[in-house]
N, CA, C and O of each residue as an XYZ file, in Angstrom:
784
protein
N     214.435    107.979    105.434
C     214.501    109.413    105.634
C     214.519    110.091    104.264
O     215.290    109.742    103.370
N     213.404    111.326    104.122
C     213.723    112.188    103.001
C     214.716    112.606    102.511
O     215.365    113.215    103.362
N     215.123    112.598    101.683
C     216.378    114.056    101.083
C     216.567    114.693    101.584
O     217.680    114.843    102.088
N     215.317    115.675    101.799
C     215.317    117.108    102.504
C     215.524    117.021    104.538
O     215.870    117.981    105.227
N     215.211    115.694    105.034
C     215.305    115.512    106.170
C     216.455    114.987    106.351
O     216.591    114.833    107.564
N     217.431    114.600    105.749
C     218.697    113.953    105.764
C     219.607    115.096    105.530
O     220.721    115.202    106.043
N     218.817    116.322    104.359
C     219.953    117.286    104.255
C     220.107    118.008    105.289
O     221.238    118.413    105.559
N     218.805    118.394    106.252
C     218.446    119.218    107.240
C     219.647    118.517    108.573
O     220.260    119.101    109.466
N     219.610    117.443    108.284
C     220.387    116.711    109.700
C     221.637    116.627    109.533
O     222.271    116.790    110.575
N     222.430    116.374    108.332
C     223.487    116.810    108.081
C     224.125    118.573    108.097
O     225.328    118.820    108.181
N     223.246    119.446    108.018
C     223.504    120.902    108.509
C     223.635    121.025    109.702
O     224.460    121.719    110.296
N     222.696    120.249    110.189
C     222.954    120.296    112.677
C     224.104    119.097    112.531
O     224.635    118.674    113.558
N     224.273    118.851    111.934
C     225.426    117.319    112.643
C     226.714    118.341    112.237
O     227.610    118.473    113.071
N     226.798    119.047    110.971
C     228.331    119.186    110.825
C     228.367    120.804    111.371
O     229.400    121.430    111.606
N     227.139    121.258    111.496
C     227.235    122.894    112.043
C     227.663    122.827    113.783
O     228.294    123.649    114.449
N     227.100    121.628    114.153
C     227.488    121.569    115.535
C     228.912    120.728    116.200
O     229.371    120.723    117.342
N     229.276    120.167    115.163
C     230.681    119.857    114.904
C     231.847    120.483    114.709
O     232.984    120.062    114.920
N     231.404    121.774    114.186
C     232.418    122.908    113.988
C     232.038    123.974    115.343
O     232.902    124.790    115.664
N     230.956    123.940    115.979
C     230.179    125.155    117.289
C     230.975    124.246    118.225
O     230.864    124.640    119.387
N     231.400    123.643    118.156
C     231.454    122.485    119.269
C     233.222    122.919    119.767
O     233.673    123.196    120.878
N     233.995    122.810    118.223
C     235.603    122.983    118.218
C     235.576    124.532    118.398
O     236.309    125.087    119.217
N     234.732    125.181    117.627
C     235.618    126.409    117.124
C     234.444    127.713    118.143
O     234.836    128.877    118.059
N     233.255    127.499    118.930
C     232.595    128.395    119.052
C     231.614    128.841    118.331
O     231.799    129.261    117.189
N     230.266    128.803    118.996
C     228.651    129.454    118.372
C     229.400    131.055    117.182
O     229.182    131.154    115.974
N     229.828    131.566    117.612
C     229.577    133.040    117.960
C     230.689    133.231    116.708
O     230.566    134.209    115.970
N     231.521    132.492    116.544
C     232.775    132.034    115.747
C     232.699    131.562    114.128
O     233.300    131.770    113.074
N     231.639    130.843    114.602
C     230.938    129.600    113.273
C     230.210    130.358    112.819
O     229.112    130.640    113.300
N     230.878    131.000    111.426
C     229.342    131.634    110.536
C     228.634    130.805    109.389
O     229.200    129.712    109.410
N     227.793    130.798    108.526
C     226.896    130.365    107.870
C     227.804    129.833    107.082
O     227.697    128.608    107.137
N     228.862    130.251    106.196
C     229.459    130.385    105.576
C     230.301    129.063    105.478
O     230.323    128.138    104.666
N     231.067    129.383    106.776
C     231.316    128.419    107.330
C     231.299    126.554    107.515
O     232.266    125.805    107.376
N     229.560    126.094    107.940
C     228.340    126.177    107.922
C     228.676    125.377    106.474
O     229.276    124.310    106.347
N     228.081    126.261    105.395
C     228.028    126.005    103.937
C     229.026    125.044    103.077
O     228.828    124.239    102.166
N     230.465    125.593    103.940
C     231.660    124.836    103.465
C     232.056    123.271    103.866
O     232.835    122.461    103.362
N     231.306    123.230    104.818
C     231.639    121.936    105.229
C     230.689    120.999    105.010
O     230.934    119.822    104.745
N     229.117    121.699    105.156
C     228.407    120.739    104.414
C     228.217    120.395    103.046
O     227.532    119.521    102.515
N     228.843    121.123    102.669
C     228.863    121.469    100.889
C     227.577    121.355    100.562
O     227.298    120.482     99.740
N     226.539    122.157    101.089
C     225.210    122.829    100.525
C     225.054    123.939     99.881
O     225.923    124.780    100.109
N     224.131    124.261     99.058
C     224.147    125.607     99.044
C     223.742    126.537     99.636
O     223.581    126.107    100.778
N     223.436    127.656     99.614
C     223.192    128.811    100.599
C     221.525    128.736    100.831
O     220.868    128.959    101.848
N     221.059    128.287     99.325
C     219.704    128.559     99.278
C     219.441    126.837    100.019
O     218.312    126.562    100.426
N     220.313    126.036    100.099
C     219.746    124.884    100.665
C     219.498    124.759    102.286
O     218.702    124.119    102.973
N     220.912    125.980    102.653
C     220.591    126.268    103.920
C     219.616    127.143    104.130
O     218.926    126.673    105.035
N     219.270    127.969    103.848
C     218.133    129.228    103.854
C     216.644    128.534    103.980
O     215.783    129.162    104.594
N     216.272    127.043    103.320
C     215.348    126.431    102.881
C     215.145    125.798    104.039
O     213.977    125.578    104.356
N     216.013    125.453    104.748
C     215.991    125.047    105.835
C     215.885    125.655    107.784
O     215.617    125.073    108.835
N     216.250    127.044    107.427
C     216.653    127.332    108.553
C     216.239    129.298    108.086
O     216.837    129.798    107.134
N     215.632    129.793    108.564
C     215.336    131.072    108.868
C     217.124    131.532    108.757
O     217.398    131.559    107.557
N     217.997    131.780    109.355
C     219.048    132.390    109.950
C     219.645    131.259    111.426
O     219.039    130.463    112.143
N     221.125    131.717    111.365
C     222.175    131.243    112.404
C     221.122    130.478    113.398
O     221.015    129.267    113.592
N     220.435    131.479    113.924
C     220.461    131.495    115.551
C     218.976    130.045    115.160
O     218.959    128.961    115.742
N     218.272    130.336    114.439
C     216.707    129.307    114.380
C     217.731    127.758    114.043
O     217.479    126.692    114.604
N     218.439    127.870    113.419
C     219.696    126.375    113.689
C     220.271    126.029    114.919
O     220.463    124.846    115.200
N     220.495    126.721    115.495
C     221.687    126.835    117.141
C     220.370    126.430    117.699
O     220.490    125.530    118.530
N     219.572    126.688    117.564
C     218.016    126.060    118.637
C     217.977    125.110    118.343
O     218.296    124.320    119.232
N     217.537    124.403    116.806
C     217.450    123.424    116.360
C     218.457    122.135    116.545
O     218.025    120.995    116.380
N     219.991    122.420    116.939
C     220.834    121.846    117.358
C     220.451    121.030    118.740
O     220.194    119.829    118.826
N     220.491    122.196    119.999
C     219.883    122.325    121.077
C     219.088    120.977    120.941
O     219.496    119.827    121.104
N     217.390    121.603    120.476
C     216.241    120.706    120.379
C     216.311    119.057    119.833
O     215.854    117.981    120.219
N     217.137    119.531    118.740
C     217.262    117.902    117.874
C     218.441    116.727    117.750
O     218.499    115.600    117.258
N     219.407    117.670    118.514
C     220.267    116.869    118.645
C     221.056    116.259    120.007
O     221.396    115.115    120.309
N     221.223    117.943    120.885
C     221.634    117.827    122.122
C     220.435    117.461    123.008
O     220.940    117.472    124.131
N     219.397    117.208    123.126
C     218.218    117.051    124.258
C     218.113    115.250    123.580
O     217.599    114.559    124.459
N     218.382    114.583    122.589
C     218.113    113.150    122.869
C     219.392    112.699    123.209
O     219.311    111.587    123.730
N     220.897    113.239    123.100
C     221.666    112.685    123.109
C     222.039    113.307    124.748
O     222.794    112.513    125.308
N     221.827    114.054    125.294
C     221.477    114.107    126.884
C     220.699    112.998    127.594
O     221.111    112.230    128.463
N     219.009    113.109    126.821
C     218.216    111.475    127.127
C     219.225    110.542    127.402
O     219.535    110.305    128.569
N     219.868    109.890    126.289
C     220.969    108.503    126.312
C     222.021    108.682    127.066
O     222.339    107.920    127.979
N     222.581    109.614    126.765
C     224.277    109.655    127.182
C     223.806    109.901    129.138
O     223.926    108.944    129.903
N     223.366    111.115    129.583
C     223.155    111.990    130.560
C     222.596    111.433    131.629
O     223.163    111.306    132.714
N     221.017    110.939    131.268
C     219.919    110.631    132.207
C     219.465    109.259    131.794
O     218.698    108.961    132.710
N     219.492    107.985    130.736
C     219.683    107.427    130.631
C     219.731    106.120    131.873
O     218.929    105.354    132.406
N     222.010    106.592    131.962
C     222.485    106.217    133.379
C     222.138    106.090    134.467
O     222.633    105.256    135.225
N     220.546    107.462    135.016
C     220.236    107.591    136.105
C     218.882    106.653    136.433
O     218.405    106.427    137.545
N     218.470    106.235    135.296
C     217.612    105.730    135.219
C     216.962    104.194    135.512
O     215.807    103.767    135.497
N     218.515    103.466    135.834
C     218.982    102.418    135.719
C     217.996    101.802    137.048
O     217.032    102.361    137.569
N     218.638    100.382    137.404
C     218.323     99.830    138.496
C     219.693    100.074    139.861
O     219.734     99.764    141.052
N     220.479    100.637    139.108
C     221.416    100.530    140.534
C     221.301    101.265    141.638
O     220.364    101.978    141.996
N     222.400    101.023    142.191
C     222.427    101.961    143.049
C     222.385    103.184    142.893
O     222.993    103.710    141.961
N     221.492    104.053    143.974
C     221.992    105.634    142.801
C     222.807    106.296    143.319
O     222.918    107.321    142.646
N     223.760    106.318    144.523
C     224.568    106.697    144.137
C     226.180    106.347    143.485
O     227.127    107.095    143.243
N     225.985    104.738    143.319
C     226.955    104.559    142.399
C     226.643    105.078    140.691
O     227.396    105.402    139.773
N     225.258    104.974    140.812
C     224.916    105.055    139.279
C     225.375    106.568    139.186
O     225.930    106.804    138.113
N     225.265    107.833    140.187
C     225.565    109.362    139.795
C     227.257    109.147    139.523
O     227.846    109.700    138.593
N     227.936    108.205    140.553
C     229.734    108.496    140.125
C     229.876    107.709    138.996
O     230.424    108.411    138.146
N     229.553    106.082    138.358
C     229.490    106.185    137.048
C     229.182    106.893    136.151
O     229.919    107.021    135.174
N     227.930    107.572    136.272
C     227.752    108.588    135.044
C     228.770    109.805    134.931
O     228.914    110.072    133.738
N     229.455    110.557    135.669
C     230.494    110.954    136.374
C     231.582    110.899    135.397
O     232.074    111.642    134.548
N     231.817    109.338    136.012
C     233.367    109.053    135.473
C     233.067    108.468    133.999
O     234.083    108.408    133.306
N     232.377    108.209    133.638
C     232.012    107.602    132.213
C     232.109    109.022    131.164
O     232.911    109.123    130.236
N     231.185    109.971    131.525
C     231.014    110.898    130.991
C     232.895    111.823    130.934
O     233.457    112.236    129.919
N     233.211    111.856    131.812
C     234.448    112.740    132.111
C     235.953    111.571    131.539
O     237.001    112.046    131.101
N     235.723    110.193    131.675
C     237.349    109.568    131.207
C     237.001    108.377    130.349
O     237.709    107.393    130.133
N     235.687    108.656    129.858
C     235.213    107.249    128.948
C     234.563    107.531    127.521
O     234.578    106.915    126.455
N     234.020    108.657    127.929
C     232.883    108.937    126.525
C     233.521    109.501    125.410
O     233.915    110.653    125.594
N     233.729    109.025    124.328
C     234.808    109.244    123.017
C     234.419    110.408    122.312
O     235.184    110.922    121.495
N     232.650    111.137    122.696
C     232.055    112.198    121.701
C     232.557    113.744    122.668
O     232.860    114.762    122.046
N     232.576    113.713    123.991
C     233.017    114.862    124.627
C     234.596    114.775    125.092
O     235.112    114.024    125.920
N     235.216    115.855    124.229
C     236.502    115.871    123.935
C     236.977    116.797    124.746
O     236.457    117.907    124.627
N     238.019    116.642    125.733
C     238.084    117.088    126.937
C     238.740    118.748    126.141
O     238.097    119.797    126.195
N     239.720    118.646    125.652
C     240.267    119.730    124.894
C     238.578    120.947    124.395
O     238.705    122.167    124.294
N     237.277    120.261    124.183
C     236.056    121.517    123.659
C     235.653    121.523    125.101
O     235.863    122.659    125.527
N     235.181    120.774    126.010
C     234.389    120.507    127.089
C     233.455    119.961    127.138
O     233.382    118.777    126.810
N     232.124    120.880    127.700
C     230.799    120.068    127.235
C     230.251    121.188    126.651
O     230.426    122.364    126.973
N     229.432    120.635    125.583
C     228.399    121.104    124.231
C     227.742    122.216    125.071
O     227.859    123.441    125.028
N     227.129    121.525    125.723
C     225.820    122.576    126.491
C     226.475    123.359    127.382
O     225.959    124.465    127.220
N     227.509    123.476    128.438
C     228.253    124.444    128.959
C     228.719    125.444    127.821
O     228.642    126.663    127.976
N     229.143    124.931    126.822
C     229.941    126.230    126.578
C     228.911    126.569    125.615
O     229.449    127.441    124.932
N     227.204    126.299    124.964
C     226.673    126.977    124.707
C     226.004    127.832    125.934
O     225.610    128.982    125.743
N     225.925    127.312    126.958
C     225.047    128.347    128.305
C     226.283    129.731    128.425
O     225.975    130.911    128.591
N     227.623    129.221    128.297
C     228.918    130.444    128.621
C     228.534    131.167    127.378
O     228.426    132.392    127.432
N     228.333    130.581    126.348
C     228.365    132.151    125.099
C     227.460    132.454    124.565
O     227.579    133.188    123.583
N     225.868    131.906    125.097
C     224.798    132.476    124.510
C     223.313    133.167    124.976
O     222.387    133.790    124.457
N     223.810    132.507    126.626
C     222.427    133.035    127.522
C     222.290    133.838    128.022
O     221.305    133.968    128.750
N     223.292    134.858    127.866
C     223.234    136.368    128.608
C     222.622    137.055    127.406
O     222.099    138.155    127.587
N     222.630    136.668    126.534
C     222.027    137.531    125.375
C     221.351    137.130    124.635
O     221.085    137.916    123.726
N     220.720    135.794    124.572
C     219.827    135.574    123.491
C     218.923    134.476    124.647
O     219.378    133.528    125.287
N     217.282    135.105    124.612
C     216.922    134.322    125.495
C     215.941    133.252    124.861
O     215.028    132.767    125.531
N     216.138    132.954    123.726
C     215.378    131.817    122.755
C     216.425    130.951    123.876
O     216.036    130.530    124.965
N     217.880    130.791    123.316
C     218.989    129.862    123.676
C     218.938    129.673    125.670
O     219.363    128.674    126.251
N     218.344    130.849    126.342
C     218.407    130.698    127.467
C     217.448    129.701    128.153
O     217.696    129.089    129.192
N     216.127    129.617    127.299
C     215.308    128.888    127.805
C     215.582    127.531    126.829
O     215.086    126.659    127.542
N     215.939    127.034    125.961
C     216.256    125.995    125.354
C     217.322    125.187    126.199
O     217.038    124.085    126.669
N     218.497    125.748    126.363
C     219.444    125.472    127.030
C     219.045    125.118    128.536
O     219.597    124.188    129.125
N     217.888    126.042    129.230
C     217.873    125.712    130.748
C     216.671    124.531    130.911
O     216.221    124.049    131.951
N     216.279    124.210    129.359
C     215.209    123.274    129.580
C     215.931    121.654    129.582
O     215.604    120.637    130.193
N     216.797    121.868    128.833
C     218.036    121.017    128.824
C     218.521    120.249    129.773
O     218.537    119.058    130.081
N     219.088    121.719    130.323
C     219.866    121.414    131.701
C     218.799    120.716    133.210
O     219.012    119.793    133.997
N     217.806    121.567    133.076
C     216.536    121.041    133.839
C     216.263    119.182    133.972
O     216.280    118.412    134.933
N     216.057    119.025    132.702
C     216.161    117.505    132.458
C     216.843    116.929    133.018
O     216.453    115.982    133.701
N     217.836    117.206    132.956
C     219.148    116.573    133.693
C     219.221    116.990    135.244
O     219.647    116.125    136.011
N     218.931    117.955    135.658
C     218.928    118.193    137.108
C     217.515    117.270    137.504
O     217.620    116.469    138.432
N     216.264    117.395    136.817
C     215.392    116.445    137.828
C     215.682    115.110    137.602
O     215.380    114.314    138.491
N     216.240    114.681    136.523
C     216.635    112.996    136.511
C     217.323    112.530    137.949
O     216.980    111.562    138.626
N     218.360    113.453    138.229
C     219.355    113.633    139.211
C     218.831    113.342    140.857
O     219.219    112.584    141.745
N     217.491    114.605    140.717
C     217.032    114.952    141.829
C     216.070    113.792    141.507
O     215.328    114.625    140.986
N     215.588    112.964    141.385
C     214.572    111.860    141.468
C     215.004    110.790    141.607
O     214.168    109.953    141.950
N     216.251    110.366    141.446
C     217.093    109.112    141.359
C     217.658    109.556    142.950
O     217.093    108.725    143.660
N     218.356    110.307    143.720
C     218.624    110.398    144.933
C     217.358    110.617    145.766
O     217.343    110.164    146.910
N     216.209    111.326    145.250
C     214.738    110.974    146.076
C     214.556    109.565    146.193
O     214.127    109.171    147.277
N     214.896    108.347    144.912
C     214.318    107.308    145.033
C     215.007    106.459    145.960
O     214.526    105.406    146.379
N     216.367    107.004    146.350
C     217.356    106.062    146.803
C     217.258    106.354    148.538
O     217.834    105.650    149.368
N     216.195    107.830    148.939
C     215.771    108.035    150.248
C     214.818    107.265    150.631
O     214.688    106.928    151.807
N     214.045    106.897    149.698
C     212.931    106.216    149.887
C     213.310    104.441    150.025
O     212.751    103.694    150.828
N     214.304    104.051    149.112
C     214.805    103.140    149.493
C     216.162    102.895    150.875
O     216.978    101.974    150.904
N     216.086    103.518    151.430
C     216.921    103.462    152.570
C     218.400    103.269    152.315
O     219.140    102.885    153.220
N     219.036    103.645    150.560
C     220.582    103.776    150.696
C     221.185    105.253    150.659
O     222.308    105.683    150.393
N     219.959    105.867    151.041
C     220.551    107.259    151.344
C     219.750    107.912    152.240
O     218.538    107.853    152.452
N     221.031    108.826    152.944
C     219.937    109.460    154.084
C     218.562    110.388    154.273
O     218.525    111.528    153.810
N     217.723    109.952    154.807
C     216.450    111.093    154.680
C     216.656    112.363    154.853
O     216.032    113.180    154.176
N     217.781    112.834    156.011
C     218.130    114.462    155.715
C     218.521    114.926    154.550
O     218.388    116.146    154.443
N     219.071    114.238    153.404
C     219.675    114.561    152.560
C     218.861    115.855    151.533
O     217.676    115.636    151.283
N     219.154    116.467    151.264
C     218.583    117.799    150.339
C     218.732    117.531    149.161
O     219.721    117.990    148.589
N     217.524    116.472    148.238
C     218.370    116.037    146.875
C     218.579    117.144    145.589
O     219.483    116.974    144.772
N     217.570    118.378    145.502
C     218.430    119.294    144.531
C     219.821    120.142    145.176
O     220.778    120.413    144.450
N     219.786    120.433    146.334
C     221.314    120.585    146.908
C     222.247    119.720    146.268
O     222.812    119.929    145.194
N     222.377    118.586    147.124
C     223.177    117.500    146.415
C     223.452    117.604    144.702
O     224.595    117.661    144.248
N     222.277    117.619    143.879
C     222.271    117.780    142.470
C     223.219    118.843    142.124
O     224.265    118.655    141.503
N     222.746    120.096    142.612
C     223.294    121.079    142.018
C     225.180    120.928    142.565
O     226.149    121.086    141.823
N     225.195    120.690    143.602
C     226.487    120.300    143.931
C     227.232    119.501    143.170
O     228.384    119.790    142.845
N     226.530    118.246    142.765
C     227.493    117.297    141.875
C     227.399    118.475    140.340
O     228.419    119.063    139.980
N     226.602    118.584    139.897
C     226.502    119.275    138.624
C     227.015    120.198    138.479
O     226.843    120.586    137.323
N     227.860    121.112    139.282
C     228.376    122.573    139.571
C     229.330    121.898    138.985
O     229.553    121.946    137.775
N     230.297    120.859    140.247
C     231.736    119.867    140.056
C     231.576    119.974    139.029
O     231.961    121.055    138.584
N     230.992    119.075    138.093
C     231.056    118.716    136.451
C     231.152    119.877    135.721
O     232.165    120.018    135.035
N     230.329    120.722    135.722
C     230.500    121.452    134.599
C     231.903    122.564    134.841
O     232.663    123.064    134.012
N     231.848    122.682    136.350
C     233.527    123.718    136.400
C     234.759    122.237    136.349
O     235.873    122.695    136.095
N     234.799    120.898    136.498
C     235.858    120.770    136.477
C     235.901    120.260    134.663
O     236.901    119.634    134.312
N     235.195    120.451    133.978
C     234.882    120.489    132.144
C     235.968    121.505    131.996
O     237.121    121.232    131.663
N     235.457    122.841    132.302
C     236.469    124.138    131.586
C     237.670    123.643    132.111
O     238.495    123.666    131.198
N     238.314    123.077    133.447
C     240.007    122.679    134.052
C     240.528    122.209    132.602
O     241.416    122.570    131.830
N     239.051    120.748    132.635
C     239.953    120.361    131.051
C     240.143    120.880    130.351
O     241.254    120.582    129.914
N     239.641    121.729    129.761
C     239.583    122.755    128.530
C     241.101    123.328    128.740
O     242.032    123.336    127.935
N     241.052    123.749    129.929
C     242.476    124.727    130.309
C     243.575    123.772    130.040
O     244.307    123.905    129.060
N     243.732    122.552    131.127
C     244.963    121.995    130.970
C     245.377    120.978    129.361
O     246.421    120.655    128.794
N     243.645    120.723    129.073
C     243.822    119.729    127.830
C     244.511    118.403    128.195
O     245.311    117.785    127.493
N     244.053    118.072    129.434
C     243.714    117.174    129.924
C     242.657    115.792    130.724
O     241.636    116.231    131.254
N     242.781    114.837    130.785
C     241.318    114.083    131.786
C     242.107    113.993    133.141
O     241.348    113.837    134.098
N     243.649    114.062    133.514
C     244.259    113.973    134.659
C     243.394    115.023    135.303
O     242.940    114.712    136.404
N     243.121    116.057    134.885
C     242.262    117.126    135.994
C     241.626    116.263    136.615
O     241.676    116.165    137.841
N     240.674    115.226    135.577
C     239.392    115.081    136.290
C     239.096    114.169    137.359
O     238.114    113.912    138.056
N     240.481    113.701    137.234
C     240.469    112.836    138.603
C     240.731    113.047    140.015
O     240.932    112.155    140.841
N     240.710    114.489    140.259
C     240.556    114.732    141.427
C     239.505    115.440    141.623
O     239.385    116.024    142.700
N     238.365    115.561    140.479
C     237.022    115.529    141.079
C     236.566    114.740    141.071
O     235.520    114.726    141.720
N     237.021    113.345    140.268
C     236.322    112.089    140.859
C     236.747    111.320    141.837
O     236.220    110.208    141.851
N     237.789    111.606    142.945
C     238.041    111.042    143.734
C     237.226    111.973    144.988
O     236.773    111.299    145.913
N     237.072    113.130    145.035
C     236.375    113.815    145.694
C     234.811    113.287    145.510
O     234.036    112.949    146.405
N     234.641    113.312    144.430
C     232.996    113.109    144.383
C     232.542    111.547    145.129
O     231.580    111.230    145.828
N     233.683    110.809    144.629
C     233.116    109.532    145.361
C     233.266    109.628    147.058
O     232.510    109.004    147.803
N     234.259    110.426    147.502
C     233.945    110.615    148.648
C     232.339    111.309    149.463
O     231.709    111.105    150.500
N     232.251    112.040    148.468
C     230.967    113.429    148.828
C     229.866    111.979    148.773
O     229.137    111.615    149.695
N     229.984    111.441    147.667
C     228.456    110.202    147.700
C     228.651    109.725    148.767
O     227.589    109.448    149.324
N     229.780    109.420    149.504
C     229.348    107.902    150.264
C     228.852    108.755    151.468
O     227.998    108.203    152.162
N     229.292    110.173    151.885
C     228.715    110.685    153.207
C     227.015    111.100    153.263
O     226.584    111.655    154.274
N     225.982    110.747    151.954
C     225.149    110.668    151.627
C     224.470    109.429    151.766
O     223.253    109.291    151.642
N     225.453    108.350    152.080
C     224.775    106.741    152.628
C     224.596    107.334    153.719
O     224.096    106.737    154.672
């Protein structure tokens, strides 16, 4: 990797490290500057302004680490709907990078940036998209294989499990706890199996 491509990735790794604890809207350049210990003109060289970075975050960092972490899981050979409550519970009482105390990355950029900036609205919903058809294609595949029912409505279902997740994220946020999250994962594994 270049200099200049190593410096560029170290500005999204530690700018979204601080957006992550402290808030988009919160985190100024400055900020930004201090922690990467760049200079201003090194950030400038790199990045138009704030917001052409907060995309670049989005694009280069959060959309492959969604790929792996997110859809990945769904992708598997298992069952799918054990594979949706592992990804579930992995993601919510296992995964060491989403810290129940921030929530999730991409929720709380959709809560503080898509009512008003619609670069971030369509970045963010292209995001989220990914992850809803992984969802909705892995419970299509599992109709087709006969461990789930043919009435089943698989973006219903999707959006249902994905609602759970992202509102029982902020509980954590609130209590600063993962005990929340276990009574949406005891619920959710119930909701899958009435889908066999």
């Amino acid at each position: 990797m270049k200099k200049a491509e190593a410096t560029r990735l170290t500005i999204l790794e530690k700018a979204f490290e601080l957006i992550y604890v402290k808030g988009y809207q919160t985190t100024s350049i400055d900020d930004i500057i201090a922690t990467t210990k760049v200079t201003k003109g090194a950030f400038y060289y790199h990045f138009k302004n704030k917001d052409e970075m907060g995309l670049s975050i989005i694009n280069d960092l959060l959309k492959p680490t969604l790929a792996d972490s997110f859809i990945g899981p769904l992708q598997t050979g298992a069952d799918p709907l054990t594979a949706i409550y592992d990804l579930m519970y992995n993601l919510l009482m296992e995964n060491e990078f989403l810290k129940v105390e921030h929530g999730c990355p991409a929720a709380n950029l959709t809560h503080e940036m898509t009512s008003w900036n619609a670069d971030f609205n369509k970045a963010l919903n292209e995001l989220t998209q990914q992850w809803i058809d992984a969802m909705i294609d892995l419970i299509e595949r599992g109709k087709t294989d006969g461990v789930i029912r043919k009435d089943v409505n698989a973006r219903q279902a999707t959006m249902f499990v994905m609602s759970g997740y992202w509102g029982i994220r902020n509980f954590g946020k609130l209590e600063r706890s993962k005990e929340v999250y276990l009574s949406y994962l005891n619920e959710l594994k119930k909701y899958l199996e009435t889908l066999r």
